[in-house]
N, C-alpha and C positions, 0 to 999 in steps of 0.2 A: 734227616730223620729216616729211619729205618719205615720202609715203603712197605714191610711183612704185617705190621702192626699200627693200628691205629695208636693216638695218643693215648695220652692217660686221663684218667675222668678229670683230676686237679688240672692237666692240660685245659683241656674243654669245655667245661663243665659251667665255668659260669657267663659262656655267652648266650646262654637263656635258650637255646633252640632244642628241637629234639633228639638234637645227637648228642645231647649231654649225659642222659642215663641210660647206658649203654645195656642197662637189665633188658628192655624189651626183645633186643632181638635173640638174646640167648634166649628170653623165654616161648617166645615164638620157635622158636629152634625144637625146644626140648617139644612143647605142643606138637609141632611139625612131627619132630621122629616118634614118637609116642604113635601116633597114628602111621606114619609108615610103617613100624612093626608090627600094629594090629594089621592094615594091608597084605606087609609080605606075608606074615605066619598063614595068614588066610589065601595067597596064593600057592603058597608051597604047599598046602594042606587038601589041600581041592583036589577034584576030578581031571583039571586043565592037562593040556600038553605041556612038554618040556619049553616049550616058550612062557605061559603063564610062570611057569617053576621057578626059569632065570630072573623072569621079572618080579617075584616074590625073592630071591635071595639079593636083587638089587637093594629092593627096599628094605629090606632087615639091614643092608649092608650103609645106606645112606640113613638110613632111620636111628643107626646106631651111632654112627658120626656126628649127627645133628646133636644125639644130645651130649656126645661126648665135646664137643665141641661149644655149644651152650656153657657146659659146664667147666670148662677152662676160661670161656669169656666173664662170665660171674665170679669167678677164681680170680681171676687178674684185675679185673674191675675194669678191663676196657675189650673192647673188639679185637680180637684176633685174628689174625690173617683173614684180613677183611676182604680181598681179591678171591679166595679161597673158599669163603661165605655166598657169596654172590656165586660162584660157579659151582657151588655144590647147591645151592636153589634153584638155581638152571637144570641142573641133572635130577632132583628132584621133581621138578616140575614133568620134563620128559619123561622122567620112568613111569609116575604117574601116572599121563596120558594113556603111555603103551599099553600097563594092564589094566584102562578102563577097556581100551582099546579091543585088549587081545581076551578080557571075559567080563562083558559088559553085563551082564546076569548075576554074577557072583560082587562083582566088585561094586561096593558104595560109593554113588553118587557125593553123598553130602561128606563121606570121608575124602575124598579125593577132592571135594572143594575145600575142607578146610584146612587139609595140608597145602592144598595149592596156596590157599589165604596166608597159614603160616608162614609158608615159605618166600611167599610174596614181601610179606614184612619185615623177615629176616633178611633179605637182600638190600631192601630199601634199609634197613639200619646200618649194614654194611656200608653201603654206599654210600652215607652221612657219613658216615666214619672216616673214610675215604678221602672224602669233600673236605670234613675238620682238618683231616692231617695236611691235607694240602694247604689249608690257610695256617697250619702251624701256630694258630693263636695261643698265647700263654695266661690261661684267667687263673680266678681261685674256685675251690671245689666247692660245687653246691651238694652239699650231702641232706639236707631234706628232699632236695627236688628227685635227688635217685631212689629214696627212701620212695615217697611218693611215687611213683614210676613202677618200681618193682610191682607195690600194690596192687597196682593199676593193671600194670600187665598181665600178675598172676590169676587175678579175676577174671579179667579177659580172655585169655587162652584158657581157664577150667570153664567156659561157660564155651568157649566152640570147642574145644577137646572131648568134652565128657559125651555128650550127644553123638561127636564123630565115631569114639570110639564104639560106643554101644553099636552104634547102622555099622560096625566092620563084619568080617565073617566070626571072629575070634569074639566080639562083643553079644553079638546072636547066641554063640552058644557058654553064656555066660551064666549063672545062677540068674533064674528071671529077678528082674532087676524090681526093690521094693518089697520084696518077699523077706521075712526073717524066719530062722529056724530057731526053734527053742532048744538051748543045750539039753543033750543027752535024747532028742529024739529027733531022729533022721528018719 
């Protein structure tokens, strides 16, 4: 079995565990980078020195891979270089740190938690994925249980997404949020 990629969901899928609907962690993925681009744009955009800078173009840089990466996994219907997942949530995680680190004033708490949360998950799905290939099990596919799953997941990640993003620097300066304007008068 090719080691770059996890099985296929028809592989796995009906041993009833949670590595069967491989949606979560792509959608934790995309939640995750979503919020490191509100992060980076907001370090790059700031007052900070040339360290906050890099650490904003890190995060646009891994923020954009999460979701491009999310979105090949939900593409293909299974985990994608799942080795790959897990050490780019590692590097995640660290970049993170550095620019709560490097401008703890400008940088959101509750944003940096919930990509850390993201990212946490994404890894941990990785790592299922991982685990299933190695048991090489061959079941039949459960197509409600991933149906159900995606749901699940997408609910979840817009309900810690949406609040993370709003606390970024980018979400602050957002059309105050709840306000409507009436066409034709600004």
């Amino acid at each position: 079995m090719d080691t770059m990629t996890a099985p296929r969901a028809t592989e796995v899928g009906a041993q009833g565990g949670i590595a069967a609907a491989p949606s979560w962690p792509a959608l934790a993925a995309w939640g995750a980078g979503l919020v490191q681009l509100a992060l980076g744009a907001g370090a790059i955009t700031g007052d900070g020195g040339p360290a906050i800078r890099m650490a904003g173009i890190l995060l646009l840089v891994v923020g954009a891979a999460a979701i491009g990466w999310g979105a090949v996994a939900l593409a293909r219907g299974r985990i994608v270089v799942p080795r790959a997942g897990v050490a780019g949530s590692l590097a995640v995680i660290l970049i993170s740190v550095a620019a709560m680190a490097l401008d703890p004033t400008r940088v959101s708490v509750f944003a940096v938690a919930a990509s850390l949360v993201l990212s946490i998950a994404t890894a941990l799905g990785c790592a299922l994925a991982l685990r299933a290939a190695a048991r090489a099990s061959r079941t039949k596919d459960a197509g409600a249980r991933r149906v159900v799953g995606l749901v699940v997941g997408a609910f979840l990640v817009a309900a810690l997404v949406t609040p993370a993003l709003a606390a970024t620097e980018a979400g602050q300066h957002a059309v105050p949020h709840g306000e409507m304007v009436e066409p034709g008068h600004h």
